[in-house]
C-alpha positions in Angstrom: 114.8 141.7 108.9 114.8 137.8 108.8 115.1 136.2 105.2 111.8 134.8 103.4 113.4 131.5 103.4 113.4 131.8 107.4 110.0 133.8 107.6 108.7 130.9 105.6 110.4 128.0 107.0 107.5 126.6 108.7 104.8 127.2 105.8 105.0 123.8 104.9 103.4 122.5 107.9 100.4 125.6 108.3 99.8 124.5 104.9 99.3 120.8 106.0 97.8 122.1 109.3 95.3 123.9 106.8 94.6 120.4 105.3 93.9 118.9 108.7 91.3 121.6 109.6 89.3 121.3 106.7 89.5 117.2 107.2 88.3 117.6 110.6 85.5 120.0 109.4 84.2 117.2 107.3 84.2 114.6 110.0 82.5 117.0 113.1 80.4 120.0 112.9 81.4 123.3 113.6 81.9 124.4 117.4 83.1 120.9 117.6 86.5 120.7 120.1 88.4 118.7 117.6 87.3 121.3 114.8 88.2 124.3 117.5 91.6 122.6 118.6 93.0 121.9 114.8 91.8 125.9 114.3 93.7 127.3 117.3 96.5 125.4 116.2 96.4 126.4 112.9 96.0 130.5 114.0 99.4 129.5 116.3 101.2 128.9 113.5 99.9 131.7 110.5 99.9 135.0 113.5 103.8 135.3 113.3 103.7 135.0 109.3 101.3 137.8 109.3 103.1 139.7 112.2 106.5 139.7 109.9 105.1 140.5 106.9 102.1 142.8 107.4 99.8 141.0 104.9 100.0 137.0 104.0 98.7 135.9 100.7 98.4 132.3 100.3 97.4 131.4 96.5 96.9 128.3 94.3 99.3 128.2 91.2 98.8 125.2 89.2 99.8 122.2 91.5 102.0 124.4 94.0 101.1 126.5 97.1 102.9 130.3 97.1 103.0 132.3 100.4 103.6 135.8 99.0 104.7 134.5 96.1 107.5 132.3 96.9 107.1 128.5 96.7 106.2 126.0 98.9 108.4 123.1 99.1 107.2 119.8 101.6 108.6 116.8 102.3 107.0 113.8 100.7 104.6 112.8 103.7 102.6 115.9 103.2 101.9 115.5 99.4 98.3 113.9 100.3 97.5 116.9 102.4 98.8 118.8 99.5 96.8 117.2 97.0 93.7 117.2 99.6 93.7 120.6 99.7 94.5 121.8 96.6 91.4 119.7 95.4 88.9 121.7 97.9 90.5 125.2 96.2 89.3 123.8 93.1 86.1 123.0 94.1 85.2 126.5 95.3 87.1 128.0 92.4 89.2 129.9 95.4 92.7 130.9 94.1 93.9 132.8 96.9 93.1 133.4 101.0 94.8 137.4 102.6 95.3 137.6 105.8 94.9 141.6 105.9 96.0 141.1 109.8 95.8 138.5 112.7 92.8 136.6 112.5 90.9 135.7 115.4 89.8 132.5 116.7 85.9 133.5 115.9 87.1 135.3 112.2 89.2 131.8 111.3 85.9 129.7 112.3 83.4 131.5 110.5 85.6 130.9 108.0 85.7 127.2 107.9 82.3 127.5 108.9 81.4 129.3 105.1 84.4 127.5 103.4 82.5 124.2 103.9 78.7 125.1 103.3 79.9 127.0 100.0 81.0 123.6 98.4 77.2 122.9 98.5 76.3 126.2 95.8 76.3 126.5 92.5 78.3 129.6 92.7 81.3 128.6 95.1 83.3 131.2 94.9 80.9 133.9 95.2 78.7 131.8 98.0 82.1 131.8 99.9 83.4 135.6 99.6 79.6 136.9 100.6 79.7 135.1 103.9 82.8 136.0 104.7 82.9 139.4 103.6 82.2 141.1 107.3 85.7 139.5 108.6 87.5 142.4 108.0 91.2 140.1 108.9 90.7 137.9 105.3 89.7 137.8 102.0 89.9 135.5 99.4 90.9 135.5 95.5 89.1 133.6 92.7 91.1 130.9 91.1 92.5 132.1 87.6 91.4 130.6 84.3 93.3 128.3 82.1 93.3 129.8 78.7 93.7 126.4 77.1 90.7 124.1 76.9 93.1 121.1 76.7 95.1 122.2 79.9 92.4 120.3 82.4 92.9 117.2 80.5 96.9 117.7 80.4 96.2 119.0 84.3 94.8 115.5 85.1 97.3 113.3 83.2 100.3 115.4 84.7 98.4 114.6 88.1 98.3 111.0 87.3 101.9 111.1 86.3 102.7 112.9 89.5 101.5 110.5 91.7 102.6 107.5 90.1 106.2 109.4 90.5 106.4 110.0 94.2 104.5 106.8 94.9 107.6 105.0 93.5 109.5 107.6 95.4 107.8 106.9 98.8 107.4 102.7 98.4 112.0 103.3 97.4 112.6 105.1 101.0 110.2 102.5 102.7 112.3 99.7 101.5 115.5 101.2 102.2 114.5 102.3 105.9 113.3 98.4 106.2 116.5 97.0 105.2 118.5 99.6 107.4 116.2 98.7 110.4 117.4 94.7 109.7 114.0 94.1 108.5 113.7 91.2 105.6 112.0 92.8 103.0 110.8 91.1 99.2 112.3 92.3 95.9 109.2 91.1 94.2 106.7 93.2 96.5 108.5 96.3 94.3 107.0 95.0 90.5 103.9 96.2 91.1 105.2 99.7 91.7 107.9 99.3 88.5 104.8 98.2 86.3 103.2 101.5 86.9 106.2 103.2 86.2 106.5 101.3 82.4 102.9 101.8 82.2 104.0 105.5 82.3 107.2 105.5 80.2 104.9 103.7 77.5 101.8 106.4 78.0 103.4 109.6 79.1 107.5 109.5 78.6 107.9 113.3 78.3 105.7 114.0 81.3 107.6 111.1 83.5 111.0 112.2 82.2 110.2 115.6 83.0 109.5 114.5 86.4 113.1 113.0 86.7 114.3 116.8 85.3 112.8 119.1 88.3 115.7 118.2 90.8 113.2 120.3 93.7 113.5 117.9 96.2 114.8 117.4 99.3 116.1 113.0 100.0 118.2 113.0 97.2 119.4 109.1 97.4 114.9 108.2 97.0 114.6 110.4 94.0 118.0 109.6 92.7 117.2 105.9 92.5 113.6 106.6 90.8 114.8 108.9 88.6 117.5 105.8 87.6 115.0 103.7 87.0 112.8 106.2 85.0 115.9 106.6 82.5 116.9 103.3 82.5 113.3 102.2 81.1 112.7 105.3 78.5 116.0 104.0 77.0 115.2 100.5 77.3 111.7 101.6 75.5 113.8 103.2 72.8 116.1 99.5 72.5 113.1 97.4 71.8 112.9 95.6 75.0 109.8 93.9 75.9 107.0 94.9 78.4 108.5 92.0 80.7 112.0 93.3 79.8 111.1 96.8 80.6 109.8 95.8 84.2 112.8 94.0 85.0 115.3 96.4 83.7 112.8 99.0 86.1 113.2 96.8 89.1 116.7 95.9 88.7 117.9 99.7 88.1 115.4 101.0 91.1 118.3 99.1 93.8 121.6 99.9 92.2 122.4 101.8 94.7 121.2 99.8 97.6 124.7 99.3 99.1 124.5 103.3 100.4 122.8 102.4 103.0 125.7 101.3 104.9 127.4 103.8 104.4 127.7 106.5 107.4 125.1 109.5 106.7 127.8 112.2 108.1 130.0 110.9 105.1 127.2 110.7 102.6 125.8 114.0 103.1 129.4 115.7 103.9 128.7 119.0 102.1 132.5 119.4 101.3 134.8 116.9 99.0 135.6 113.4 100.5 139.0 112.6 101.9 140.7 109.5 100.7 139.7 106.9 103.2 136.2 108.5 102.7 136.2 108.3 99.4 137.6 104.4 99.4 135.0 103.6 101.6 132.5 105.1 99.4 133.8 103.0 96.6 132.7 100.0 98.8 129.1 100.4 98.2 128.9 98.2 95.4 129.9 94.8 97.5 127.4 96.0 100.2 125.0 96.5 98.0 125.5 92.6 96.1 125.3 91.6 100.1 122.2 93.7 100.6 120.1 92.1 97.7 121.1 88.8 98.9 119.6 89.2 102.1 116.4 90.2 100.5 113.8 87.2 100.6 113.0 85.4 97.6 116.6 84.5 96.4 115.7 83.8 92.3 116.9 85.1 89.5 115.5 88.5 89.5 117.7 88.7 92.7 120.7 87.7 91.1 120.4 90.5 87.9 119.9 93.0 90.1 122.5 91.9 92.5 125.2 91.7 89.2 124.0 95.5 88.6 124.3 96.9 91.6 127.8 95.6 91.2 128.6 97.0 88.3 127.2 99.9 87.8 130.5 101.9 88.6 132.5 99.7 86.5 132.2 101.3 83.6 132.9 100.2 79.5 136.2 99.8 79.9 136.7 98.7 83.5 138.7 101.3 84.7 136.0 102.4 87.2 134.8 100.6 90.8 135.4 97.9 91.7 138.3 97.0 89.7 138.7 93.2 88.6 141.5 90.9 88.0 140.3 89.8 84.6 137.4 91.7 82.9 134.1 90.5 82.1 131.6 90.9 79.8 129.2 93.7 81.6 125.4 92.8 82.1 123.3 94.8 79.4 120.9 96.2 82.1 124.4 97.7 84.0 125.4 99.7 80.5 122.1 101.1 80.6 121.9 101.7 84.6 125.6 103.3 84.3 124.3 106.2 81.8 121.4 106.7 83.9 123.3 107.1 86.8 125.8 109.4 85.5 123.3 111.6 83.9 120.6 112.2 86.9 123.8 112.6 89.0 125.0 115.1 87.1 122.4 116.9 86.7 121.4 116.8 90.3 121.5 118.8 93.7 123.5 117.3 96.3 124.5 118.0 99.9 128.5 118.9 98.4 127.3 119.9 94.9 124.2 122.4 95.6 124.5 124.1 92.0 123.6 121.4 89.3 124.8 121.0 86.4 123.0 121.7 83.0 121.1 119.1 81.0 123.2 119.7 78.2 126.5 120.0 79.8 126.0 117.1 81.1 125.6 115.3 77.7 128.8 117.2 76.6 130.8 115.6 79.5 128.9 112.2 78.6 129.9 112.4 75.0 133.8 113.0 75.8 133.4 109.7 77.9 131.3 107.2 75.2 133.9 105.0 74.4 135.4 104.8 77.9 133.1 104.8 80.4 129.5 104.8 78.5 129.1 102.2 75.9 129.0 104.4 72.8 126.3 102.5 70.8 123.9 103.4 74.2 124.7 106.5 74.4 123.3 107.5 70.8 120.2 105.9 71.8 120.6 107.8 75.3 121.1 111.4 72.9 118.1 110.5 71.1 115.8 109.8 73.8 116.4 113.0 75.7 117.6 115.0 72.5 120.3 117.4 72.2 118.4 120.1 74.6 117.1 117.9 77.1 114.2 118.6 78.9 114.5 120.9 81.5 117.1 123.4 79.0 117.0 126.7 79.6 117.4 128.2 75.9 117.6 131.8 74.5 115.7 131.8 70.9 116.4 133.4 67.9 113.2 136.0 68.9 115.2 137.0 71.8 112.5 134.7 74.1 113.8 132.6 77.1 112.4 129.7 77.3 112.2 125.8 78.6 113.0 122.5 76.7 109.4 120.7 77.1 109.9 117.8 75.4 112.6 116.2 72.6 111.7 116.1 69.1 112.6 112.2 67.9 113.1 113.4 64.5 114.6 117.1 64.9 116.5 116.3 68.1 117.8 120.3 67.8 114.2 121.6 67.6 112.4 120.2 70.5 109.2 121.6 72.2 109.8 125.1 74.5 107.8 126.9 76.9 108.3 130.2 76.7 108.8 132.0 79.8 110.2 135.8 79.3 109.3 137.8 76.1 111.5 139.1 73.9 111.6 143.1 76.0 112.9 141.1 79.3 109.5 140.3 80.8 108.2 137.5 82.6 104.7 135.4 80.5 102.9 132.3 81.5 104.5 130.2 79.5 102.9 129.5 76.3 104.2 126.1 74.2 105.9 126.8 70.7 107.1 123.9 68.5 110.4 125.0 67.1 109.5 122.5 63.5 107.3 125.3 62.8 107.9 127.0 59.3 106.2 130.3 58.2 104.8 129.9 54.9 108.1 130.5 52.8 109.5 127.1 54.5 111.7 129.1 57.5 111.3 128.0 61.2 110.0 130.5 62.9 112.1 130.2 65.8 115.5 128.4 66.5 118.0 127.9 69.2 120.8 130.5 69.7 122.5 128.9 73.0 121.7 127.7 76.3 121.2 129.7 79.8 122.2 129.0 83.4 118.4 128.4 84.9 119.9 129.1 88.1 121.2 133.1 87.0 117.5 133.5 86.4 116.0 132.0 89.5 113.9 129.6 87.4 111.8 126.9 89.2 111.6 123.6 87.0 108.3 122.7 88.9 106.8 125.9 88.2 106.7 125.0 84.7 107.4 120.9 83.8 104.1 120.1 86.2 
């Protein structure tokens, strides 16, 4: 029997075809051939699902899609039909559509059919289920309550968060596919995107630094360079530096590793080690990337910081990285900073030769031994402060004997951060409810603590499934 993760290879695009359907159904009314078409299409698509696994569940969790329960990962050009959709689940309250068996063409557009008049009751839900309950191939599953009367407000923050996140992401693989292509492209047209992002770090920095913790996604050069940037700017906040500063220090770290592009993608994404004349051409992508920025329009002095960045980001503290000079130099602030970002998210990332990440808080350990070498140890203590010394994205075991998530650092109790406890303390899965490890019981002793950190990836843990 084939693997879920080949059965469900292809559920990212019935769940955008799903999308398109129900955006067709708005625009023509129903017997339409546009409507019909985008419903035969999507039935082409959800019979062999159904076929291979006898009965198909597909259910809302929080902002994620599940087919029988396992995850639905898309590439970043289907996150508006993503969002599209999950929005019209939450207007009829609907959690959950069965396929029992193969639907037919008539079942799937009744279905529509009642899926669109039941936005217009004041009972959704139950509007819906009534008019579909004589197709015996599908049924449907009411959207389950939050518990927490703050978790809509959190839910549309974390939303806002999200999409500031992968708007970044999407405007950083436009660039990059310009410049490739030999198109001139502006440094400045990328402010407006970085002055969202401060907007953020200033608003929300948990939320956006848990963003740059979920390592879920597929491009990893995109994300790599937003996630960068994300760091760069939290730590910046955490210096002192200006708004203005901030948005610089954003734009500047979002292209320090521009000069990748000229490097071969079978050599990039070799999933085993590099050989040497790989490796030295690897080291090259600092000059390409001071050649790249300088071929950008609007040569000023913005182009010039970021140009110095991108050049030394690999240098290190004591200049015994990439490239190596004949007489060192002082380093640009803005690369010190860049150069701890950069070694953390890659660390702490999934690549095509490393597919197993590496801890949060390993990755500080390795970080520490190098503060003084590589990593300018006065940043650094401001770098251990701003993600704390269980970083988000930790998975801890607890004094209780609960497993749970780092959430979000503590600035004055860096070892007793926020957790979201996952599994209880007899083994068993929970939604994950918040504790705040400051808390004392009434005799002055916290009520939880730390014990060690766990290998997320033992458990099978999803980072999304819980940070968003």
């Amino acid at each position: 029997m084939a693997s879920k993760e080949a059965v469900f290879s292809g559920a990212k695009d019935l769940i955008n075809q799903l999308s398109v359907v129900i955006r067709t159904s708005y625009i023509h009314s129903p017997g339409n051939i546009a409507i019909i078409t985008a419903t035969d299409k999507f039935i082409s698509m959800i019979n062999p699902l159904v076929t291979s696994e006898g009965e198909l569940t597909l259910e809302l969790g929080g902002e994620f899609f599940y087919l029988n329960e396992t995850r639905i990962r898309y590439p970043l050009e289907y996150l508006s039909n993503f969002d599209f959709l999950s929005r019209e689940f939450r207007k009829r309250e609907l959690g959950s559509i069965v396929f029992k068996g193969v639907p037919k063409g008539l079942d799937m557009q009744d279905f529509f059919k009642a899926f669109m008049a039941s936005v217009f009751s004041q009972t959704p839900f139950e509007t819906l289920s009534e008019d579909i309950s004589t197709i015996d191939s599908l049924g449907i599953g009411r959207l389950r309550k939050v518990r927490d009367e703050n978790i809509e407000g959190n839910a549309d923050i974390r939303r806002v968060v999200k999409k500031a996140y992968f708007n970044a992401v999407s405007f950083t693989r436009g660039v990059i596919n310009r410049i490739k292509s030999g198109e001139r492209v502006g440094i400045r047209k990328a402010k407006r995107i970085v002055e969202s992002m401060v907007d953020m770090v200033l608003e929300q920095e948990q939320l956006l630094l848990a963003m740059t913790s979920i390592k879920d996604y597929d491009d990893y050069t995109y994300y790599h360079s937003v996630n960068v940037s994300i760091l760069s700017v939290a730590l910046g906040q955490r210096l002192g530096l200006s708004k203005k500063a901030l948005t610089e220090l954003g734009l500047v770290s979002l292209f320090h590793d521009i000069g990748k592009i000229e490097i071969p993608l079978e050599i990039l994404n070799k999933p085993t080690n590099f050989t040497n004349e790989e490796w030295k051409l690897v080291k090259k992508h600092p000059f390409w990337g001071v050649r790249a920025i300088l071929r950008l329009q609007g040569f000023d002095y913005m182009a010039v910081r970021t140009a110095i960045c991108a050049f030394e980001h690999h240098m290190n503290y004591d200049f015994l990285g990439y490239p190596r000079l004949r007489s060192p130099i002082e380093l640009d602030f803005y690369s010190k900073i860049i150069t701890l970002a950069d070694q953390y998210d890659g660390m702490t990332s999934s690549r095509v030769y490393s597919r197993v990440p590496m801890s949060p808080d390993t990755a500080l350990s390795i970080m520490m031994e190098r503060a003084g070498s590589q990593l300018d140890p006065v940043l650094f203590k401001f770098f251990i402060n701003m993600v704390g010394v269980f970083p988000v994205g930790t998975l801890v075991m607890l004094d209780t004997r609960e497993l749970g998530l780092v959430q979000q650092s503590e600035p004055v109790f860096l070892d007793r951060p926020r957790v979201v406890v996952i599994m209880n303390n007899r083994g068993e899965k929970i939604e994950g409810k918040v504790v705040d490890l400051t808390e004392r019981d009434p005799d002055g002793k916290f009520l939880r603590t730390i014990v060690k950190t766990m290998d997320p990836n033992k458990y099978r843990i999803n980072l999304a499934d819980y940070m968003l």
